[in-house]
C-alpha positions as CSV (number, residue, x, y, z in Angstrom):
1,X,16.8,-12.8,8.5
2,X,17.2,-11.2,11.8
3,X,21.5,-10.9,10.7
4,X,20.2,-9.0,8.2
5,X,18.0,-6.7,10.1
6,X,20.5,-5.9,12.7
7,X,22.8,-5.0,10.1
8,X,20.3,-2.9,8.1
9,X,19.5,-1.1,11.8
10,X,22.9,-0.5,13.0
11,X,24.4,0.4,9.6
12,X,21.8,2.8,9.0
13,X,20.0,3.7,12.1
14,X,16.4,3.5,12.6
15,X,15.3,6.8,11.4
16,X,17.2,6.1,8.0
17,X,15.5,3.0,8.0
18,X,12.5,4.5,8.3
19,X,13.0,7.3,5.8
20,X,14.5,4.5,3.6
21,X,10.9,2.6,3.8
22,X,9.1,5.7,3.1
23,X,11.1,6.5,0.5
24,X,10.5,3.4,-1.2
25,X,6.7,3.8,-0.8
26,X,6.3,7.2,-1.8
27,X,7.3,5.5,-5.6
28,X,5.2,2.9,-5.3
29,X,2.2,4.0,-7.8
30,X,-1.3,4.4,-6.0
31,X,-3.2,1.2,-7.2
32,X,0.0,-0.8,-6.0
33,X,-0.3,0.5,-2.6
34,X,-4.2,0.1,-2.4
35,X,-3.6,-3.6,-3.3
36,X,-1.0,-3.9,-0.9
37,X,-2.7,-2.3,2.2
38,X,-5.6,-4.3,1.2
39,X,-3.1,-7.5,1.1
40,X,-2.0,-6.3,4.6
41,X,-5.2,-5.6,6.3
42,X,-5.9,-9.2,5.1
43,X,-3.1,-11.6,5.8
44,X,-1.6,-9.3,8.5
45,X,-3.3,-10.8,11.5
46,X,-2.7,-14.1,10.5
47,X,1.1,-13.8,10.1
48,X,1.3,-11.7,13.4
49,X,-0.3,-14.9,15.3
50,X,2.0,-17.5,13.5
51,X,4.8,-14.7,14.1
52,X,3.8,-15.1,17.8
53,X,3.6,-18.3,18.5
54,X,6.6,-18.9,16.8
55,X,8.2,-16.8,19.3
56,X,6.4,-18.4,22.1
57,X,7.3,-21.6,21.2
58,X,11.1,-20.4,20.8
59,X,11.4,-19.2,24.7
60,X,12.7,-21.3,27.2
């Protein structure tokens, strides 16, 4: 996964990957992103502390 990022970044640059992302969710209809953010807003602070503890535990 993180290949795949730095390839995406480099390739692209970060504001095309940006633009690219908004982009993408300016086509996304308006009941999909509601259910989304709402998706987000629950299960984002859950996979931030795993996402961090992972990286914790990954340091020397």
């Amino acid at each position: 996964m993180a290949r795949m990022v730095r390839i995406l970044t480099r390739r692209a640059g970060v504001v095309g990957l940006a633009m690219s992302a908004w982009d993408i969710w300016r086509r996304i209809p308006p009941k999909h992103r509601k259910t989304i953010l709402k998706q987000a807003r629950k299960h984002g602070p859950t996979i931030a502390k795993h996402a961090v503890n992972y990286r914790r535990r990954r340091r020397p």
